[in-house]
Structure formats: structure tokens, C-alpha cells
OpenMM code with the backbone's topology and positions (N, CA, C; nanometers):
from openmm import Vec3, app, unit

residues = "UNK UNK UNK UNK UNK UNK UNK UNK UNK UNK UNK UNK UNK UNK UNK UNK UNK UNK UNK UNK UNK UNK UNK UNK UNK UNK UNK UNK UNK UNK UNK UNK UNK UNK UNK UNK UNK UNK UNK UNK UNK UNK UNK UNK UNK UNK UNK UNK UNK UNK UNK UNK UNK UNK UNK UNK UNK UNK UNK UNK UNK UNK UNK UNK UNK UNK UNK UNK UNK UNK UNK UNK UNK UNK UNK UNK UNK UNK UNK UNK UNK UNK UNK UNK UNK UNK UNK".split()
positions = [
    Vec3(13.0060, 12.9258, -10.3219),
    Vec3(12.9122, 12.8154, -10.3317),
    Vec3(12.9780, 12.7038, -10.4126),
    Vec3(12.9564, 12.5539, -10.3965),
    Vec3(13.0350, 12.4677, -10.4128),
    Vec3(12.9278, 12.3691, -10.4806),
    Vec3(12.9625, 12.3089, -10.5510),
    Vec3(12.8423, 12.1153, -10.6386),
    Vec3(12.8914, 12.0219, -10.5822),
    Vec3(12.8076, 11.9662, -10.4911),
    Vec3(12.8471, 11.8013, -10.4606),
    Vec3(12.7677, 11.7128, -10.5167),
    Vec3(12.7935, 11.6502, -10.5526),
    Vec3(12.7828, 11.4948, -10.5865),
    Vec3(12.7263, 11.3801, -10.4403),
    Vec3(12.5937, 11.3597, -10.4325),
    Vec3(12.5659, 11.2707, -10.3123),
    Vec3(12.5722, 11.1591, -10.3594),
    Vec3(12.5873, 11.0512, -10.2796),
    Vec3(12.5811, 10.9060, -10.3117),
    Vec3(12.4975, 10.8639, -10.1839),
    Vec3(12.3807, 10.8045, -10.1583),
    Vec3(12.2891, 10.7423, -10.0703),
    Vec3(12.2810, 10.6096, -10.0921),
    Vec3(12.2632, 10.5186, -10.0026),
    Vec3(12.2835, 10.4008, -9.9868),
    Vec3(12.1787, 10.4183, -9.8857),
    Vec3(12.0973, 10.3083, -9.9230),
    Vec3(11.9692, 10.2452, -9.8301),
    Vec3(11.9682, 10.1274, -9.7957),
    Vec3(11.9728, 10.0490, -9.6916),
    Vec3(11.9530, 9.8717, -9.7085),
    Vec3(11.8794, 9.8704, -9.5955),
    Vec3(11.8215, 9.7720, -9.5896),
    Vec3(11.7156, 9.6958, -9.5019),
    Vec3(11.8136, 9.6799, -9.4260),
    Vec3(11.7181, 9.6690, -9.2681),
    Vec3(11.7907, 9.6498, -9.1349),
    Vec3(11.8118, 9.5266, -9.1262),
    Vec3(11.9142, 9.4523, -9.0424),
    Vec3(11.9059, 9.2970, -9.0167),
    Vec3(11.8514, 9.2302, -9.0017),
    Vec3(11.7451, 9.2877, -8.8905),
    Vec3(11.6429, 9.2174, -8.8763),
    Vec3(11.5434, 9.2119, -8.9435),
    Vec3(11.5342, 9.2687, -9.0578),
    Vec3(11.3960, 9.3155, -9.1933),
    Vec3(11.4439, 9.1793, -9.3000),
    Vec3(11.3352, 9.1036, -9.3012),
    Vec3(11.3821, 9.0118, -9.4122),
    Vec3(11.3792, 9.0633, -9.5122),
    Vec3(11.4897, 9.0199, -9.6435),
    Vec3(11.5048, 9.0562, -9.7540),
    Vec3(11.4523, 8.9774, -9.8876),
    Vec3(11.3252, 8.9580, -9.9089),
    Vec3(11.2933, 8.8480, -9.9990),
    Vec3(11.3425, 8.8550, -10.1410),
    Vec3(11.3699, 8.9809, -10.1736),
    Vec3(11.4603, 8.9725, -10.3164),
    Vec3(11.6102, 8.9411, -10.3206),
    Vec3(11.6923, 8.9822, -10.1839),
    Vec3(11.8274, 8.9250, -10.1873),
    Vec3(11.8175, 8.7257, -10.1689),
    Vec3(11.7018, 8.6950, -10.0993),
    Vec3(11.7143, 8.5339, -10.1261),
    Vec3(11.6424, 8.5063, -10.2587),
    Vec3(11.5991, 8.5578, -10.3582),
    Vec3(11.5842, 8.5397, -10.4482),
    Vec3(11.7179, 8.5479, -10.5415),
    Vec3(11.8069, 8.6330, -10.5483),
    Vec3(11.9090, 8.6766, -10.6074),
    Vec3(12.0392, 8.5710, -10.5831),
    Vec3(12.0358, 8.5345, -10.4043),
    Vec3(12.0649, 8.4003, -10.3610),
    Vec3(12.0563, 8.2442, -10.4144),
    Vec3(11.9381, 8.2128, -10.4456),
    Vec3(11.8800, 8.1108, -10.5007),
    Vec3(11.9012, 8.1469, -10.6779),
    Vec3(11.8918, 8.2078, -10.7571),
    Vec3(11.9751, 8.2208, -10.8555),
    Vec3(12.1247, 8.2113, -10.9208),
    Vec3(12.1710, 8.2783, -10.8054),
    Vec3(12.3379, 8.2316, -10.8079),
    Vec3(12.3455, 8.0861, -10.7956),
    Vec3(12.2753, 8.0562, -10.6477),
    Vec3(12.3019, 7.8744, -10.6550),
    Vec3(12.2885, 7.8105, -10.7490),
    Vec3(12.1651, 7.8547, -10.8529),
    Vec3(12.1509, 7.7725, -10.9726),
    Vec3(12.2670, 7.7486, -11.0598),
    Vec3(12.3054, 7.8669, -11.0472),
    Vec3(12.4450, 7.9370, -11.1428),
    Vec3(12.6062, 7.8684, -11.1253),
    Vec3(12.5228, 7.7995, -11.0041),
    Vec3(12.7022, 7.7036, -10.9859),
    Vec3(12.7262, 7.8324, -10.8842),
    Vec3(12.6882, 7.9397, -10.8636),
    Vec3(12.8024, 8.0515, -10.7341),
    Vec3(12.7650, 8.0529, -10.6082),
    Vec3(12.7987, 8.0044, -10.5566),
    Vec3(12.7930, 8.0106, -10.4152),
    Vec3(12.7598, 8.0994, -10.3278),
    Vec3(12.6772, 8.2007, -10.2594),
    Vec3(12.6864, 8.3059, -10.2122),
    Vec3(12.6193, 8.2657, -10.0946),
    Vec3(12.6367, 8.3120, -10.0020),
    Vec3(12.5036, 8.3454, -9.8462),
    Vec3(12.5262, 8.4970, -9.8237),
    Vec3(12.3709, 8.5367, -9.7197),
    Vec3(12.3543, 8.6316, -9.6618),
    Vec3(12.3527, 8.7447, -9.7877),
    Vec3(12.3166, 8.7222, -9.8717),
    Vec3(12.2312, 8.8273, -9.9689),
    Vec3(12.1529, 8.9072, -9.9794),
    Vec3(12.1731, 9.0788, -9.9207),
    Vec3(12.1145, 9.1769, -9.9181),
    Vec3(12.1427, 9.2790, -10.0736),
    Vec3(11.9991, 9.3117, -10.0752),
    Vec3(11.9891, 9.3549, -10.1528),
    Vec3(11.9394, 9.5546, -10.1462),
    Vec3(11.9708, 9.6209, -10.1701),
    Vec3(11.9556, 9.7872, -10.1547),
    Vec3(11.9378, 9.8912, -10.2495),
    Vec3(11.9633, 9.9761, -10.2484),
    Vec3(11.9025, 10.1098, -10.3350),
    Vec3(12.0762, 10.2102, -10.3117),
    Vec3(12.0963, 10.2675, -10.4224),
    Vec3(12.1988, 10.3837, -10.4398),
    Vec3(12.1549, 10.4996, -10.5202),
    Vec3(12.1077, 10.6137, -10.4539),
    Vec3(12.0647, 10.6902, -10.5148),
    Vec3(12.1401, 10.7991, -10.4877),
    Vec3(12.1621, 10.8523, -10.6468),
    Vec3(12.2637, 10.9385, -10.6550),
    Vec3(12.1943, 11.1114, -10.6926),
    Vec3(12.2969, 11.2117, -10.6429),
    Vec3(12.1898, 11.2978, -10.6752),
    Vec3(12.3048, 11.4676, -10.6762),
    Vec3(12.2813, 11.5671, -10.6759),
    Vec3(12.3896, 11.7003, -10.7178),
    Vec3(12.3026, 11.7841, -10.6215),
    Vec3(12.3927, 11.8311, -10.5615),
    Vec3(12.3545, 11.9303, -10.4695),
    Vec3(12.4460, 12.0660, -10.4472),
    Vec3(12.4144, 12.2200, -10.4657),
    Vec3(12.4538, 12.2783, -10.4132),
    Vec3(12.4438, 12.3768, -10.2881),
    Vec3(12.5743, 12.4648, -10.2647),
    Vec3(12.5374, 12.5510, -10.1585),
    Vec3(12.6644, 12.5189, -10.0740),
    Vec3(12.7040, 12.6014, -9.9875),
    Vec3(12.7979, 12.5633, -9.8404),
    Vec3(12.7963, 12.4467, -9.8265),
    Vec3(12.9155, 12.3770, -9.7836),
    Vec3(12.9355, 12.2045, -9.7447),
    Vec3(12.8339, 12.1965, -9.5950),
    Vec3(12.8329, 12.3029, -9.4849),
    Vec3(12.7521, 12.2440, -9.4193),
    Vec3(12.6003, 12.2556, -9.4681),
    Vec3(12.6160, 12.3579, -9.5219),
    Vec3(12.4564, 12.3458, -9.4973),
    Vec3(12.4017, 12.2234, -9.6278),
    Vec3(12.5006, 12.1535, -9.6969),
    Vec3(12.4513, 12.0756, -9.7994),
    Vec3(12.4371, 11.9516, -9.6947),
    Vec3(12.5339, 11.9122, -9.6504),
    Vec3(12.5212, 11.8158, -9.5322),
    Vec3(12.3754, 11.8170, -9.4452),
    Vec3(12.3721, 11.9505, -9.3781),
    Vec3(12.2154, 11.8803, -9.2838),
    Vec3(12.1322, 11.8423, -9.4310),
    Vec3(12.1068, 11.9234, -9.5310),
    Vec3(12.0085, 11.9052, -9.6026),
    Vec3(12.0046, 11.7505, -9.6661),
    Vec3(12.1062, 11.7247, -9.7059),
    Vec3(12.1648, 11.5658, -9.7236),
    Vec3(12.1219, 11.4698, -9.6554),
    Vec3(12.1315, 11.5554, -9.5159),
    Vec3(12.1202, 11.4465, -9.3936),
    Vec3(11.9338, 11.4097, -9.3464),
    Vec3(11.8753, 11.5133, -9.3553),
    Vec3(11.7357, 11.5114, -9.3780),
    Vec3(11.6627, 11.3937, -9.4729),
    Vec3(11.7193, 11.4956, -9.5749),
    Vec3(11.6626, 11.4244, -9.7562),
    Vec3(11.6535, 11.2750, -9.7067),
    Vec3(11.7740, 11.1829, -9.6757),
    Vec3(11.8207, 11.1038, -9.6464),
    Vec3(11.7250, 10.9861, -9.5417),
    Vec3(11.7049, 11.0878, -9.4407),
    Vec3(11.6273, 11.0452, -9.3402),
    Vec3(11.5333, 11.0138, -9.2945),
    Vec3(11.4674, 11.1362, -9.3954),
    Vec3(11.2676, 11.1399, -9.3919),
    Vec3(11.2344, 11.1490, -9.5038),
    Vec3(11.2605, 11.1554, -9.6885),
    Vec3(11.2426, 11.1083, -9.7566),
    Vec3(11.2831, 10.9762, -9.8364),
    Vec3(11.4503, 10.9668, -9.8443),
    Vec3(11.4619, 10.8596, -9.9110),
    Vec3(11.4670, 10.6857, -9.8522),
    Vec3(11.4580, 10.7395, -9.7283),
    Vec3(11.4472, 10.5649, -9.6389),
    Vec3(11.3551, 10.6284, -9.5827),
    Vec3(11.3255, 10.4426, -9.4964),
    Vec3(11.2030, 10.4209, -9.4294),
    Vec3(11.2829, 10.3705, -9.2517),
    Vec3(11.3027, 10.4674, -9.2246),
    Vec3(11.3693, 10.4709, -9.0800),
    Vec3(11.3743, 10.3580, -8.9826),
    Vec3(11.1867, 10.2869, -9.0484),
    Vec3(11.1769, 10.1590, -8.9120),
    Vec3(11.2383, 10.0615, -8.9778),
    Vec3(11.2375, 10.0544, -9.1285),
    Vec3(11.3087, 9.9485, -9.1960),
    Vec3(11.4291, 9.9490, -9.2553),
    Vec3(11.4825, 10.0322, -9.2440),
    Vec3(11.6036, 10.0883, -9.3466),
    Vec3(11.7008, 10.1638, -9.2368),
    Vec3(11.8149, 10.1124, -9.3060),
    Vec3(11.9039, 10.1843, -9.2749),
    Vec3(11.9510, 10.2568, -9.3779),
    Vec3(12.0390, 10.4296, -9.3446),
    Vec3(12.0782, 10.4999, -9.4278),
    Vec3(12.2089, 10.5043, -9.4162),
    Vec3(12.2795, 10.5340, -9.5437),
    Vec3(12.4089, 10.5964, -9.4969),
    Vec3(12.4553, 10.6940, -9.5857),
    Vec3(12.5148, 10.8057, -9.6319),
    Vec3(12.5828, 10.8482, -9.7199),
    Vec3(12.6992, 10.9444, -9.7222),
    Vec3(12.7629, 10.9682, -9.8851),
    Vec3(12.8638, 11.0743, -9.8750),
    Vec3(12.8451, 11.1480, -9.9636),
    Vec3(12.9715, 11.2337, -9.9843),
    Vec3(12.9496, 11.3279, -10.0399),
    Vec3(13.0846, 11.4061, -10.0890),
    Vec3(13.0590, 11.4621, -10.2378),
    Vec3(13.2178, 11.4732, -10.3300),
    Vec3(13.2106, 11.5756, -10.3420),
    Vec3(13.2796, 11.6915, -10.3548),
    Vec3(13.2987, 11.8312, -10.3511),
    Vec3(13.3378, 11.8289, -10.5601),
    Vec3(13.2312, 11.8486, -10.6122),
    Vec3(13.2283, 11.7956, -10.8257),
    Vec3(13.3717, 11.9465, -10.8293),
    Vec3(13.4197, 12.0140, -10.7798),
    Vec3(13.4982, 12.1258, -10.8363),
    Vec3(13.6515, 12.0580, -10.7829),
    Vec3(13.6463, 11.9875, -10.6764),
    Vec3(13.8011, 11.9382, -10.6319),
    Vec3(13.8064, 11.8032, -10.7023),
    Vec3(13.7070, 11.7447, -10.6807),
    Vec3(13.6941, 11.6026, -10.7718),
    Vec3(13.7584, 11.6243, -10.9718),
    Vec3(13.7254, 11.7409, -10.9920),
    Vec3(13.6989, 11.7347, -11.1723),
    Vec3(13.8379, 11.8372, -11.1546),
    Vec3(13.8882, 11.8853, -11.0782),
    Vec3(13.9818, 11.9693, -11.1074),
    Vec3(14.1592, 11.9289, -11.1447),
] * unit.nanometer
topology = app.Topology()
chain = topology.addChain("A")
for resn in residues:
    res = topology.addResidue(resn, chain)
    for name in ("N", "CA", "C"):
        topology.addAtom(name, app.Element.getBySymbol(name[0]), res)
């Protein structure tokens, strides 16, 4: 049995407006920085053990039907094996 380390990444779909990344947008401008197309997202990090596959579907679930919202969100994530990583 093995500890991974997940990293999840959530962002709004393209077509989902993002009213806090044009907020974050319109701040920089103030700031003198220049930016466009400012999305803004979620990284949620989290330790999981067990077999690499079976941490994966469970990953892949968690991912899917709890931590995003499928019609609005897109998911993506990975995943660090904490015993080859720290070794």
C-alpha cells in the first residue's frame, strides 16, 4: 500500500462567466498590470491511500461528483506517489 498526494484543479468552463476573475482583472488594471482573460479556480489538495489504481478511480470520482460541478466546471488532476517523492 502506497500515500499519494492529490492535487485537484477546478475552473469554470469557457463558456461560464467568471465574475471574480474580471474583478481580479479590473484590479490589476488599477495596479498599472496589464492582464486579459482572467480566470479564476480552486486547488484542492488532499492524501490518499491504497493501490495506485484503485486510488486513481477513487480520485477520479471524488473529483467528479463531489469536488466540481460538472455543468460548470471543469476538472483536472494528479497525483504523487509521497514514498518515491520523499525518498
Amino acid at each position: 500500500m502506497s500515500m499519494f498526494r492529490a492535487r485537484v484543479y477546478v475552473t469554470l468552463k469557457p463558456s461560464i462567466l467568471d465574475p471574480q476573475g474580471r474583478t481580479v482583472e479590473r484590479a490589476l488594471s488599477h495596479l498599472g498590470q496589464q492582464a486579459s482573460g482572467v480566470r479564476v479556480g480552486k486547488l484542492i489538495e488532499l492524501n490518499l491511500d491504497g493501490e495506485r489504481a484503485e486510488v486513481e478511480a477513487r480520485l477520479s470520482d471524488m473529483a467528479n461528483n463531489v469536488l466540481s460541478n460538472p455543468v460548470m466546471e471543469d476538472v483536472r488532476w494528479e497525483l504523487t506517489d509521497l514514498q518515491v517523492a520523499g525518498a
